[in-house]
Backbone bond lengths (Angstrom), bond angles and torsions (degrees), N, CA, C in turn:
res aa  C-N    CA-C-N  psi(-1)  N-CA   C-N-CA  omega(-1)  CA-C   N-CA-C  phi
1 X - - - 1.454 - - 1.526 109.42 -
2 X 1.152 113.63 129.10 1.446 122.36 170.18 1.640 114.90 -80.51
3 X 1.736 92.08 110.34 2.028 109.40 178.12 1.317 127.42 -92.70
4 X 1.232 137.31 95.41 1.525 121.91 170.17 1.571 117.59 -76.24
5 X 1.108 112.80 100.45 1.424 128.95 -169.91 1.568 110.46 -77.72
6 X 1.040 150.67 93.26 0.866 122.99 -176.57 1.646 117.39 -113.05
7 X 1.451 137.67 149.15 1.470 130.38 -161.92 1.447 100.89 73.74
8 X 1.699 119.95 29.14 1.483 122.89 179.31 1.698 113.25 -95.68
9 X 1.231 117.00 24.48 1.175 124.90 177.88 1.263 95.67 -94.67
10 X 1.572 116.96 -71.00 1.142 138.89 -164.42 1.748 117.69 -31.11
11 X 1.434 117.53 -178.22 1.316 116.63 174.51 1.701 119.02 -50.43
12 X 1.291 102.86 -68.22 1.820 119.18 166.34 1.174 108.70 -42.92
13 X 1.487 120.22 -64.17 1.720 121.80 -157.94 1.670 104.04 -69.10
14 X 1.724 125.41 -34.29 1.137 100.96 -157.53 1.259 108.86 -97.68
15 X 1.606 129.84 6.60 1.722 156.02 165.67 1.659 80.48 -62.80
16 X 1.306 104.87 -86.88 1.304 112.18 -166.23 1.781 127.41 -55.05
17 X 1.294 109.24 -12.17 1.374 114.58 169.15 1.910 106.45 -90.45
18 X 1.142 115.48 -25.96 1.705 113.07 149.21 1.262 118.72 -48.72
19 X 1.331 127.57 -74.88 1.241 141.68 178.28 1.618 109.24 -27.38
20 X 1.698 116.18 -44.95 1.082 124.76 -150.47 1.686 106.23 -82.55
21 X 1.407 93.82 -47.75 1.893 124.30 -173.53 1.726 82.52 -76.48
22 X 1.646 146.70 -29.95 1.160 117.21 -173.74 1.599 101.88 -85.02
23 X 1.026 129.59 5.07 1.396 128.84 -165.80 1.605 116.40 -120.00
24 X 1.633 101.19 8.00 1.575 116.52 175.89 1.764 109.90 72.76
25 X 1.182 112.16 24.90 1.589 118.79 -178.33 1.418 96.43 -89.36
26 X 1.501 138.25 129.78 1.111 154.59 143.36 1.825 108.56 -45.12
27 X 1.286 109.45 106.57 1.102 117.14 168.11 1.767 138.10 -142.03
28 X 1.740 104.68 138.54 1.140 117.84 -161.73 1.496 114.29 -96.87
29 X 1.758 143.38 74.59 1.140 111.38 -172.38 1.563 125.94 -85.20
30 X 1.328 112.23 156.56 1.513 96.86 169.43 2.190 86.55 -132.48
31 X 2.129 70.20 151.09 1.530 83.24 -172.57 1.438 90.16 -150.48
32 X 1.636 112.49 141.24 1.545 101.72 163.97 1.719 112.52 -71.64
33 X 1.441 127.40 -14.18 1.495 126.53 -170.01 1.454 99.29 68.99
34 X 1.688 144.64 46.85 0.930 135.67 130.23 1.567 127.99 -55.01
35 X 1.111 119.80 -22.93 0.743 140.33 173.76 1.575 138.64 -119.36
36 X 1.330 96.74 -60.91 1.974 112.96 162.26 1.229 114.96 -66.02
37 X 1.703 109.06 167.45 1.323 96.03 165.83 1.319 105.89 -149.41
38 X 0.882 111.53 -177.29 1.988 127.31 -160.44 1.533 97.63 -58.03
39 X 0.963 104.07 -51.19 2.013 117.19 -141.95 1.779 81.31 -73.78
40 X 1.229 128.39 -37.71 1.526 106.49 -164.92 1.650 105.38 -101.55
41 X 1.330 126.61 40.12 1.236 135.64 -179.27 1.818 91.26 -110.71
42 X 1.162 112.24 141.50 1.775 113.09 -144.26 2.067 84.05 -90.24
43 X 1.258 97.54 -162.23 1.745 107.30 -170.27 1.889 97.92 -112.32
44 X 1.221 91.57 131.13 1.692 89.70 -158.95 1.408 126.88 137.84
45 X 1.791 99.74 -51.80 1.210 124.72 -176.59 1.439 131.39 -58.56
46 X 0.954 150.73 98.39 1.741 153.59 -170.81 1.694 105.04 -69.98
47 X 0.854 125.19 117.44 1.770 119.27 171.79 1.669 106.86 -154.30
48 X 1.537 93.80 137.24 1.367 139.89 173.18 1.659 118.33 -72.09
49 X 1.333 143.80 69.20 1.167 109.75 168.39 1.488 123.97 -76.92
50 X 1.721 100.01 137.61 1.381 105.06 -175.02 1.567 91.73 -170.22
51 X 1.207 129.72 -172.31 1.399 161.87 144.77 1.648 113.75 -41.43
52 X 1.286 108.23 142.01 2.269 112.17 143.72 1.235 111.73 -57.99
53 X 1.968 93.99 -67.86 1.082 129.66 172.17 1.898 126.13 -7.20
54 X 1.326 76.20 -53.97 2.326 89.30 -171.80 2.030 85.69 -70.99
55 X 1.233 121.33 132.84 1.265 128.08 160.54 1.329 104.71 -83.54
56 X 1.133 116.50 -47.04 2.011 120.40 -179.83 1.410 108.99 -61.58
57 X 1.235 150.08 -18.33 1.341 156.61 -132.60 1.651 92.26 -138.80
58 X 1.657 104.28 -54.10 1.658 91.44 172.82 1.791 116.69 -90.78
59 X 0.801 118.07 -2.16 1.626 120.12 173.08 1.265 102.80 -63.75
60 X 1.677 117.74 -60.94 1.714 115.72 -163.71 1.753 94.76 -79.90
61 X 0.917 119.92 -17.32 1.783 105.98 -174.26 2.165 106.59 -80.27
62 X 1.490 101.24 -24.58 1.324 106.55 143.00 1.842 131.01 -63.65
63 X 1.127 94.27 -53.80 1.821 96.83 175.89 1.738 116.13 -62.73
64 X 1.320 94.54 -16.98 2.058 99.90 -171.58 1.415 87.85 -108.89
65 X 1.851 148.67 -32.04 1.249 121.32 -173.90 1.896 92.59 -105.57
66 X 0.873 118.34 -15.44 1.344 94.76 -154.68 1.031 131.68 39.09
67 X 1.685 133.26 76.32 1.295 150.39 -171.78 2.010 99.73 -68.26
68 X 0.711 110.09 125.93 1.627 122.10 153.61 1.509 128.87 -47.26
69 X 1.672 93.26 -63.87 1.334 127.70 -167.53 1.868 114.15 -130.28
70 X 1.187 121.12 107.65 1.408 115.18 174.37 1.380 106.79 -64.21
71 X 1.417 124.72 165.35 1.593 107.42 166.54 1.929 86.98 -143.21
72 X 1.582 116.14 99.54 1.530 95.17 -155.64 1.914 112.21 -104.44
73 X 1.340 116.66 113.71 1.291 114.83 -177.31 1.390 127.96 -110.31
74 X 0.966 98.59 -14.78 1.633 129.64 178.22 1.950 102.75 -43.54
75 X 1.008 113.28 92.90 1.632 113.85 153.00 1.695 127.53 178.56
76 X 1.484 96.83 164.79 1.514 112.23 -178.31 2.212 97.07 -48.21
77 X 1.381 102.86 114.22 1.417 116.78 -176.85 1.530 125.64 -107.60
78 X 1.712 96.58 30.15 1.711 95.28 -141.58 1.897 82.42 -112.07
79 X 0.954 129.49 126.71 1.920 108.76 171.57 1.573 99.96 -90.87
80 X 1.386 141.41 -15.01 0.910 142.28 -143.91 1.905 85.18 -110.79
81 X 1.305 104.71 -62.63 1.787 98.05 163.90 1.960 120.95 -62.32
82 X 1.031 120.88 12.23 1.486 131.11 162.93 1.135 121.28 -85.38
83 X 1.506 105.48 -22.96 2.104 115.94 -177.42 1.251 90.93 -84.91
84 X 1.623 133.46 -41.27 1.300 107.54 -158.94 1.229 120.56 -105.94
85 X 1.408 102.42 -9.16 1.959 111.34 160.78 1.234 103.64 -122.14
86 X 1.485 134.92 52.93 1.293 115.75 148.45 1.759 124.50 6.26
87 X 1.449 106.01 -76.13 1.388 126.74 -173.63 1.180 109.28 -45.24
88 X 1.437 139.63 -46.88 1.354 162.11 167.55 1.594 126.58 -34.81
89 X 1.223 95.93 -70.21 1.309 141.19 165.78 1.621 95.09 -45.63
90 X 1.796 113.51 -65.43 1.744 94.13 -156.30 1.564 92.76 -77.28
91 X 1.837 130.60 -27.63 0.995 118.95 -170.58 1.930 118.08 -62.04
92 X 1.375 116.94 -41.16 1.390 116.91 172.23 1.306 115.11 -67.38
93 X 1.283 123.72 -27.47 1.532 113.21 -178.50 1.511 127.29 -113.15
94 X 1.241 133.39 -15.68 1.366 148.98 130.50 1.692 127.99 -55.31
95 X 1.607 103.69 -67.32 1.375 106.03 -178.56 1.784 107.09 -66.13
96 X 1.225 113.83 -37.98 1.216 106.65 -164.55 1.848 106.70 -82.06
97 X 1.194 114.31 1.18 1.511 123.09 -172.13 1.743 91.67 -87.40
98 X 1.687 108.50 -52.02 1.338 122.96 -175.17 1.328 94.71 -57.25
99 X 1.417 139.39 -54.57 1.466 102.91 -165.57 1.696 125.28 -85.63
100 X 1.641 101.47 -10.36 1.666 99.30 149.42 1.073 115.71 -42.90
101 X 1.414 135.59 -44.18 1.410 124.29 -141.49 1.848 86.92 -103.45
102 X 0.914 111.76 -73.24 1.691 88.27 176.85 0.672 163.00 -19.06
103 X 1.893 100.08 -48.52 1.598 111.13 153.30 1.500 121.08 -64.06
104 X 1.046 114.75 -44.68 1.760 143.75 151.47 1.430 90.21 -8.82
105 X 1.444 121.70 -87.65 1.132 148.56 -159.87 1.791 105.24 -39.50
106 X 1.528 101.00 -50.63 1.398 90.31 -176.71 1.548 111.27 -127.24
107 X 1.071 112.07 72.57 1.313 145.73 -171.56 1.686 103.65 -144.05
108 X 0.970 115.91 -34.59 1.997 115.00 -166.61 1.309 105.65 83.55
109 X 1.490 119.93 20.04 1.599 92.66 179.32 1.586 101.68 -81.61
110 X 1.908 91.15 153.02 1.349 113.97 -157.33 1.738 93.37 -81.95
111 X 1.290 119.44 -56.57 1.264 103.47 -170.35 1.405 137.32 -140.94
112 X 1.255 130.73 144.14 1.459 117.88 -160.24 1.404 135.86 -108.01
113 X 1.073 146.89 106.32 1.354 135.27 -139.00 1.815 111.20 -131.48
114 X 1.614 106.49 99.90 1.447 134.87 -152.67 1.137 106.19 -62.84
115 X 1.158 160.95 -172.61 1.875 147.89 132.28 1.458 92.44 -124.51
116 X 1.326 134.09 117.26 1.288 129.19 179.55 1.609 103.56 -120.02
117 X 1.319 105.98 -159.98 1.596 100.75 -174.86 1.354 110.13 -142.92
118 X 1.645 123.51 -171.18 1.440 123.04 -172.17 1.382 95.70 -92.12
119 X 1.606 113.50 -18.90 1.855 111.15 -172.73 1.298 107.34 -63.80
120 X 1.519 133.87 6.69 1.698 121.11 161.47 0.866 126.88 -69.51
121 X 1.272 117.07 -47.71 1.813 124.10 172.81 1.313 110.76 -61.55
122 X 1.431 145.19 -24.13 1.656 135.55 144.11 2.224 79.41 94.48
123 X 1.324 75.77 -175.70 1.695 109.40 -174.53 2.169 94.64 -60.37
124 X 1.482 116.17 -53.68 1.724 106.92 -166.51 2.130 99.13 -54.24
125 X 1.177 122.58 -25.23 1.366 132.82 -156.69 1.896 96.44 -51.83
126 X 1.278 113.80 -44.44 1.454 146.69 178.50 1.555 109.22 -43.90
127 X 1.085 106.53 -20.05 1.641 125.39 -151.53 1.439 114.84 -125.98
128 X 1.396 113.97 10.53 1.470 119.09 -161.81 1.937 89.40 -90.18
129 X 1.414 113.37 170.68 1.383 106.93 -171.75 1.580 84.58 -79.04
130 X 1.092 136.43 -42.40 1.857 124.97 -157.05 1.476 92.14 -73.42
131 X 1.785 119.78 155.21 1.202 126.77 161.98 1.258 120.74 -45.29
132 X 1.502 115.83 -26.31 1.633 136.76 -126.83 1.551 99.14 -145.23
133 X 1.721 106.90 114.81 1.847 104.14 -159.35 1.665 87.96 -96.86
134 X 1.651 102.43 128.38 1.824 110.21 173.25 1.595 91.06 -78.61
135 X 1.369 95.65 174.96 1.162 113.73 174.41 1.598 106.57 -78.59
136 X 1.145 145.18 -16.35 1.517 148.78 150.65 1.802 119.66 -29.41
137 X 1.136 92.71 -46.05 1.202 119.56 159.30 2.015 130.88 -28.27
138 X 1.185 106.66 84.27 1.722 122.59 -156.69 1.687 99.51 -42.38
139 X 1.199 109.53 128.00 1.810 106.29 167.55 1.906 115.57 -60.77
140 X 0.952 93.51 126.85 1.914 90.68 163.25 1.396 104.23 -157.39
141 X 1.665 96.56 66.45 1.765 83.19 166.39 1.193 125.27 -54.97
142 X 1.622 102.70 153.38 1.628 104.88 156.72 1.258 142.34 -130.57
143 X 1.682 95.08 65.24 1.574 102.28 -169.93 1.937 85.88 -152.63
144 X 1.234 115.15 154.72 1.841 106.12 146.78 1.508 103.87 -35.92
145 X 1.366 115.67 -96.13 1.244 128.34 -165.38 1.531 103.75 -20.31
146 X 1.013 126.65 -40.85 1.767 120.99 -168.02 1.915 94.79 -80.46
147 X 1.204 102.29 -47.42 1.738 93.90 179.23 1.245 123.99 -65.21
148 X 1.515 109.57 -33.05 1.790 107.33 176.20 1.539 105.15 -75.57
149 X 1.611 135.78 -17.36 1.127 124.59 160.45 1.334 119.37 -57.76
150 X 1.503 112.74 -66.92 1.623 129.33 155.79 1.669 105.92 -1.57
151 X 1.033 100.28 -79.45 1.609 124.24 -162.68 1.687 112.06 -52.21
152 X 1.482 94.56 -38.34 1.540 100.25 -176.02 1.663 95.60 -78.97
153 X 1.106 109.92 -66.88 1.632 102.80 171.56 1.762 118.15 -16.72
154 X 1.009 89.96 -55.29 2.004 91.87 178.57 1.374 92.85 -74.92
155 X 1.312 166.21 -50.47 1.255 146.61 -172.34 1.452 95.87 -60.07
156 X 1.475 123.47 -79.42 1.736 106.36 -163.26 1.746 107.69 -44.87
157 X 1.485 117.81 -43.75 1.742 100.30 -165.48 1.551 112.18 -58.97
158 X 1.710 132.24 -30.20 1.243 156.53 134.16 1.626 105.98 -12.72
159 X 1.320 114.59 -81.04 1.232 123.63 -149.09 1.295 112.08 -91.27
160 X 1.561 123.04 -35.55 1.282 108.54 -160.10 1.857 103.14 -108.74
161 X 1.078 95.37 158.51 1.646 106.40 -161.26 1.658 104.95 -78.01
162 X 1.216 101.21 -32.80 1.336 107.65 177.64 1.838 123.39 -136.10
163 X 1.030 143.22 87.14 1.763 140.76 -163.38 1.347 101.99 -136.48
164 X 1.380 74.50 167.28 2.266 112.00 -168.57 1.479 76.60 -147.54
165 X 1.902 91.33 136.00 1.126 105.56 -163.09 2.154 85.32 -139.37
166 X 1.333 108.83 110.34 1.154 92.97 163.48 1.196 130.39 -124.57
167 X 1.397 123.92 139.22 1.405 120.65 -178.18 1.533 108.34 -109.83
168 X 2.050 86.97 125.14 1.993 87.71 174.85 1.320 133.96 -113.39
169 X 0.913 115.79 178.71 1.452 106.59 -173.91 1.509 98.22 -86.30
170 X 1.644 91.78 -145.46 1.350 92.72 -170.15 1.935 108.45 -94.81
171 X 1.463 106.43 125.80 1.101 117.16 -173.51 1.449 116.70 -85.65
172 X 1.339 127.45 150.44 1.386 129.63 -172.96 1.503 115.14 -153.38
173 X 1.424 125.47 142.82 1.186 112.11 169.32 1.906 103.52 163.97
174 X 1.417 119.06 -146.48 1.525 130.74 -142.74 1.417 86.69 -106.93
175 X 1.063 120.96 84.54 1.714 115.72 150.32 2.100 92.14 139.08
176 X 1.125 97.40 12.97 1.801 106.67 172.74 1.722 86.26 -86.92
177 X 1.327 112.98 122.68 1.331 150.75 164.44 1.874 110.91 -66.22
178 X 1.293 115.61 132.94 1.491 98.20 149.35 1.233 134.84 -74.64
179 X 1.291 133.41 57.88 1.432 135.20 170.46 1.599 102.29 -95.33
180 X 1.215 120.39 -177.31 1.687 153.65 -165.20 1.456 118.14 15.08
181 X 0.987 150.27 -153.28 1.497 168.64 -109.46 1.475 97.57 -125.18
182 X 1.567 115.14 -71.78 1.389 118.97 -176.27 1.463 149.69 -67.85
183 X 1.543 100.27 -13.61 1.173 129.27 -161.95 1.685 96.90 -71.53
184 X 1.087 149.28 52.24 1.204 137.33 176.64 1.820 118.42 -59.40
185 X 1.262 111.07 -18.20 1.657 106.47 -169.32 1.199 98.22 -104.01
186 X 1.599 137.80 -46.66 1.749 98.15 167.34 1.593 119.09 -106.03
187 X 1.108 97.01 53.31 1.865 119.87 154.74 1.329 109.82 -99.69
188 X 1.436 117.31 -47.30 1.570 128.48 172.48 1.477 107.20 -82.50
189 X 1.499 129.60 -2.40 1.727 107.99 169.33 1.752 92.45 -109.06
190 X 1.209 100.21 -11.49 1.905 93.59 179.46 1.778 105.09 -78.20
191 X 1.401 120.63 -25.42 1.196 122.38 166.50 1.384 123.13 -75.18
192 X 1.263 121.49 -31.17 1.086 122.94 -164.54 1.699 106.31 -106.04
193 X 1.448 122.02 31.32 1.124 154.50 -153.09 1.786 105.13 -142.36
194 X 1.369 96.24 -53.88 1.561 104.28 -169.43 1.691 100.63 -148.66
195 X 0.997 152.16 110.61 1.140 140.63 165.49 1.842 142.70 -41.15
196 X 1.221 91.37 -13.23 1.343 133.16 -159.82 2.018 107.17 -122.30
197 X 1.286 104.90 97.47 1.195 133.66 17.58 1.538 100.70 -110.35
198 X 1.705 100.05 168.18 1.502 115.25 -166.07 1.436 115.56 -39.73
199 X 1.239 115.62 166.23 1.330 128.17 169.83 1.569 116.94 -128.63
200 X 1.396 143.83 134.80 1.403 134.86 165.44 1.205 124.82 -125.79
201 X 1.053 154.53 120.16 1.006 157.23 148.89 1.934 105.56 -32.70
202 X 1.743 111.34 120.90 1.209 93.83 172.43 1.755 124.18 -111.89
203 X 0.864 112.85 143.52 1.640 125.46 -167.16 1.380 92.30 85.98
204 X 1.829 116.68 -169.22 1.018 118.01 165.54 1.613 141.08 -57.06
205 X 1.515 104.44 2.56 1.382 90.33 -164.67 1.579 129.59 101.67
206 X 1.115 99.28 -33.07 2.080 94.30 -167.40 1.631 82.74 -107.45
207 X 1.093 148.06 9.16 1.368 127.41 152.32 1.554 133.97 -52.61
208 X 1.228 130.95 121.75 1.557 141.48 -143.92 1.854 104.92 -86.31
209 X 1.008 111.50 130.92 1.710 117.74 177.59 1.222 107.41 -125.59
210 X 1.608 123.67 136.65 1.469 94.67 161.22 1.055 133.88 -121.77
211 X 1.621 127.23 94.34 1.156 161.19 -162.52 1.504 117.30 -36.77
212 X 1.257 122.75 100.14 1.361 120.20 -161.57 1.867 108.94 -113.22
213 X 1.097 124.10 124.97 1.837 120.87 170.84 1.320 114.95 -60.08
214 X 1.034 100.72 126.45 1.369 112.08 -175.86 1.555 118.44 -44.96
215 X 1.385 118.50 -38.03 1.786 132.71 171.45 1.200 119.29 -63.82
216 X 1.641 115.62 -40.12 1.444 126.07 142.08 1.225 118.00 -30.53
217 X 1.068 140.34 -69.62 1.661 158.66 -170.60 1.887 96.82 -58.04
218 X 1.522 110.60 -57.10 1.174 116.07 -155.15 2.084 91.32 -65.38
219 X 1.175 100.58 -38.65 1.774 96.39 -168.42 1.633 96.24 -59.73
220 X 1.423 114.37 -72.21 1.215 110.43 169.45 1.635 122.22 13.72
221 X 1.427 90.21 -88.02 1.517 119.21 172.98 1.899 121.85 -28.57
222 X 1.774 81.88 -51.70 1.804 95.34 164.07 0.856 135.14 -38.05
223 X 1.593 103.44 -71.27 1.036 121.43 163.61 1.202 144.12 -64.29
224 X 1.429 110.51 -0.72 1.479 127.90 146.76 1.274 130.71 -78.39
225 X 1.220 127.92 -20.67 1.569 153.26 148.28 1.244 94.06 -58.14
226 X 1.131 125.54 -58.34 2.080 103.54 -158.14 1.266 109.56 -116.41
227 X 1.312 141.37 -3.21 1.378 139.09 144.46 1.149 132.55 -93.21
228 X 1.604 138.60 -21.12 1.214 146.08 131.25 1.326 92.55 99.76
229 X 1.342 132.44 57.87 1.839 97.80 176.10 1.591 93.38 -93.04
230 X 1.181 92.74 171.72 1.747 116.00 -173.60 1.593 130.64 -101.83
231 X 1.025 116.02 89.30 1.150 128.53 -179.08 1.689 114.19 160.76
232 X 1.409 101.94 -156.09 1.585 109.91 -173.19 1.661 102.70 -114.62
233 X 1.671 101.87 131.34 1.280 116.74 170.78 1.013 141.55 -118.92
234 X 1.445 163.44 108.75 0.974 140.39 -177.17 1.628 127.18 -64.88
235 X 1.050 129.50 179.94 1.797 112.68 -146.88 2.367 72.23 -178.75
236 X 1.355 95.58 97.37 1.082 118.78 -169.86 2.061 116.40 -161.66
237 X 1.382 112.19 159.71 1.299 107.01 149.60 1.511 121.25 -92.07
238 X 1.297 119.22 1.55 1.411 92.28 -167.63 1.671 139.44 85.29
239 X 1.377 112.49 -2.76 1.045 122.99 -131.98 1.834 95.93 -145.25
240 X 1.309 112.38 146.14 1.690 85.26 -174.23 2.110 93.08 -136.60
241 X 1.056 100.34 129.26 1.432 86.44 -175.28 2.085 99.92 -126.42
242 X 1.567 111.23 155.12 1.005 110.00 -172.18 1.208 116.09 -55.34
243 X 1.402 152.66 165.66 1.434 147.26 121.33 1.670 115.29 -56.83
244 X 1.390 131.21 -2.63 1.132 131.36 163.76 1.593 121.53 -68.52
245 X 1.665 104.14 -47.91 1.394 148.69 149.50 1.591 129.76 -27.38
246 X 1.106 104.77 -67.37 1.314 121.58 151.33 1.519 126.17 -45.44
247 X 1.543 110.25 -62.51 1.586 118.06 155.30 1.332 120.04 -39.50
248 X 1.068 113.77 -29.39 0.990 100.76 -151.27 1.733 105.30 -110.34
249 X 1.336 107.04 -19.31 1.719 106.39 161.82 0.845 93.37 -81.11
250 X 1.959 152.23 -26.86 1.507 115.05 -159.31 2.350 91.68 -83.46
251 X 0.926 119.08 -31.29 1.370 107.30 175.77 1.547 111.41 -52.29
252 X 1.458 118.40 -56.22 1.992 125.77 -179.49 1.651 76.43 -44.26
253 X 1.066 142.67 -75.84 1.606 145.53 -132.26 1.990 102.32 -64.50
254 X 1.030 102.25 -32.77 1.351 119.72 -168.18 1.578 115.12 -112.83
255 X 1.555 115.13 -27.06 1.419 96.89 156.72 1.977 94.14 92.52
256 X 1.327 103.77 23.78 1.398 107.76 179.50 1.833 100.16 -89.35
257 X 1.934 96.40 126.22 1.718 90.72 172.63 1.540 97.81 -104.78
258 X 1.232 113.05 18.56 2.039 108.07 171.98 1.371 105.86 -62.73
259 X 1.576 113.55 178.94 0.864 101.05 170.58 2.127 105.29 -130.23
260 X 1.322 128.12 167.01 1.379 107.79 168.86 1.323 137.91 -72.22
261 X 0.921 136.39 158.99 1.480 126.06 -173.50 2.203 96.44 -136.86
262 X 1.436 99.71 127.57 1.369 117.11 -178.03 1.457 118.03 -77.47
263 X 1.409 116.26 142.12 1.662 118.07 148.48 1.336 148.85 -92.31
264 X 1.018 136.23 -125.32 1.720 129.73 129.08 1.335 97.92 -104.80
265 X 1.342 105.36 178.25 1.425 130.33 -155.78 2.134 87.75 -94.67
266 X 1.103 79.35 171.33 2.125 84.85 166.42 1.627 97.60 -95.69
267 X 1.254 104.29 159.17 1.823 90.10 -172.11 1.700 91.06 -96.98
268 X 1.335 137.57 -11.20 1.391 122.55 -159.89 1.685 82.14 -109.25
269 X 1.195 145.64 -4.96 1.795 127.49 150.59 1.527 117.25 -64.20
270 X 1.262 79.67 124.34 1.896 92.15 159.12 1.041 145.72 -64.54
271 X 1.293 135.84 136.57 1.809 123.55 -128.37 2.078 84.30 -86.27
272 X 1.109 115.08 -49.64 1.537 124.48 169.62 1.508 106.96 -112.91
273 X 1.897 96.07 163.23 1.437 103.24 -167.08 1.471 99.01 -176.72
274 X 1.304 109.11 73.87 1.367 128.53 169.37 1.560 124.90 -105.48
275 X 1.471 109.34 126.15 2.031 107.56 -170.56 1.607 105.81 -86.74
276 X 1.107 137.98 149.30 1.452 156.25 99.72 1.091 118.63 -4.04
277 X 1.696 149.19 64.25 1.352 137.08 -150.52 1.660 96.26 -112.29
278 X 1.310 122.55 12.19 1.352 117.09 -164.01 1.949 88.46 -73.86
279 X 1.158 144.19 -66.86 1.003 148.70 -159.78 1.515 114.93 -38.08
280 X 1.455 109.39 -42.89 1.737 124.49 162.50 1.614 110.06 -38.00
281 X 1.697 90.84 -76.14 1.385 118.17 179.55 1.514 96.73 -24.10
282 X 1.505 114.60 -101.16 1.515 140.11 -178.03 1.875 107.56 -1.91
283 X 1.895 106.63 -53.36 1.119 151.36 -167.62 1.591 76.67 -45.94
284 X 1.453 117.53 -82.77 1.813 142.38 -112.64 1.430 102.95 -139.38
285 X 0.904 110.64 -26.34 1.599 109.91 -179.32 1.720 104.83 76.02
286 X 1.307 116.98 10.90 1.265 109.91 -173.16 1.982 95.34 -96.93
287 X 1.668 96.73 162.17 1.551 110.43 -167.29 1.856 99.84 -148.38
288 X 1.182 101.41 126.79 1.370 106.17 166.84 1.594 122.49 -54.36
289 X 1.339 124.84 119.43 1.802 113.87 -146.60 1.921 87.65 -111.96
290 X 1.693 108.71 -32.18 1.957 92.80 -153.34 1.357 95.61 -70.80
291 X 1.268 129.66 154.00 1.321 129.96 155.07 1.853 114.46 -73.15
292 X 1.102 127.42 156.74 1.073 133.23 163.96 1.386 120.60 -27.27
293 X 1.173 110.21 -65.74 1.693 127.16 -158.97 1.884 117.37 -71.36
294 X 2.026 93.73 -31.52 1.779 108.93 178.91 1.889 86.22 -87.58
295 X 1.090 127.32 -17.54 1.339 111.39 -173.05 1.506 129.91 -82.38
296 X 1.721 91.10 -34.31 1.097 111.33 150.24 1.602 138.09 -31.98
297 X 1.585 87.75 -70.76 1.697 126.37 174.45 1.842 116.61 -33.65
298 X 1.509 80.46 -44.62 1.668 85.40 -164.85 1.344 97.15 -111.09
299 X 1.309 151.17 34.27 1.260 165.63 -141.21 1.939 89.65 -148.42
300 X 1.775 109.03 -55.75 1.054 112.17 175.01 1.268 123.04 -47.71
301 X 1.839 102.32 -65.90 1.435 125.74 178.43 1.475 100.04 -40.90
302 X 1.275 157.74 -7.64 1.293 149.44 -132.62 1.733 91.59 -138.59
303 X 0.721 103.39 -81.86 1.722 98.90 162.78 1.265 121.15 -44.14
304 X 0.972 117.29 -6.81 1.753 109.83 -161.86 1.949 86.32 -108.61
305 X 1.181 106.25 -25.32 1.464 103.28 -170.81 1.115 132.41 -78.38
């Protein structure tokens, strides 16, 4: 099957552009490399750097690959960079979703495959009677970043004739960078590495995430490429573990005798934020397999190397 991957440099895309090239899928990524980078895009792989954004740039990279299947990951991931470019924010992750789907649209590609996030359900998501937020579950982000996801979501269910829409939790793993807002695990192995510059833990700590492996995420993805079910999923363990917790095996892992030092919380995060992934499951038969602690482990080993 022919894949246009796009954001396949990146942490997600280039797991999942393995997955794709190990499974004999013909694949095209395009990435600007704001983020990703060349060297971890696997051997096999065809990639474009360029923009969503350019419609002229992605029209002919449709007319020369003829993609089948979009698989789209490509975007501004920052909620903390969403407050201060709003404008930014909705243009990379809305507008640039919209002109996938257009060109998409009249091209025949068969199918479209969303990467969304947990920032839809906003701060009320926290509050549902189950521990565990289904996808039933009303959007109210509360950040830009959660609305320009939002937003694109209603363009693909709108636009595209056929989509898999998944929303993940929080992703982690071997080539996740310390950049933006979310990144708490290699912010805490880059600290606990060098002290400098600081590290904090924000709020107290016992607030719930649910921490997903990045290879986890990438199968997901697969299996959204080659089984296609239709609708919106979450792409989660299920599972909610502290951020105190977390800190605190990546220090045992590393042999850190510092100690953490706290902030305030962000007021638009949710005190908990655990997914419902049974509906995926049911979907795909697929199941989140790393445990926390080996995911951790080799998350370390990866930085350390």
């Amino acid at each position: 099957m022919r894949v246009l991957l796009t954001g396949g440099a990146g942490l997600i895309g280039s797991h999942t552009a393995e997955a794709l090239i190990e499974c004999q899928h013909e694949v095209l990524v395009l990435d600007n490399f704001s983020t990703g980078r060349e060297e971890w895009l696997p051997p096999g792989c065809m990639y474009y750097h360029g923009d969503i954004t350019d419609a002229g740039m992605v029209g002919g990279i449709f007319d020369d690959f003829k993609p089948e299947v979009v698989c789209h990951l490509a975007a501004q991931a920052s909620a903390s960079k969403s407050w201060y470019s709003p404008r930014g924010d909705l243009n990379d992750n809305a507008n640039g979703t919209l002109v996938l789907l257009e060109i998409g649209a009249n091209r025949n590609l068969k199918h479209f495959v969303y990467a969304s996030s947990a920032a839809v359900y906003g701060q009320p998501a926290a509050q549902v009677p189950d521990p565990t937020i289904p996808e039933t579950c009303r959007m109210q982000p509360t950040c830009p970043y959660g609305v320009s996801k939002a937003a694109a979501e209603s363009y693909v269910r709108l636009l595209a004739p056929s989509f898999t829409i998944l929303r993940y939790s929080n992703v982690y793993g071997p080539r996740q960078a310390p950049l933006g807002d979310n990144q708490v695990i290699p912010k805490c192995i880059a600290h606990c590495r060098s002290p400098h510059p600081p590290f904090k833990i924000r709020g107290d700590g016992q607030q719930l995430r649910d921490f997903i492996y990045v290879e986890d995420v990438a199968i997901a993805n697969l299996l959204a490429v080659e089984v296609q079910p239709k609708g919106i999923y979450n792409v989660s363990t299920g599972k909610g573990t502290s951020v105190q917790i977390v800190c605190d095996i990546i220090a045992h892992d590393m042999e850190f005798v510092g100690s953490f030092q706290h902030e305030e919380a962000l007021p638009y995060e949710p005190r908990d934020l655990v997914l419902d992934p049974r509906r995926f499951m049911n979907a795909t038969g697929w199941k989140a397999t790393m445990a926390i602690r080996e995911g951790i482990e080799r998350t370390v080993d990866w930085h350390a190397g």
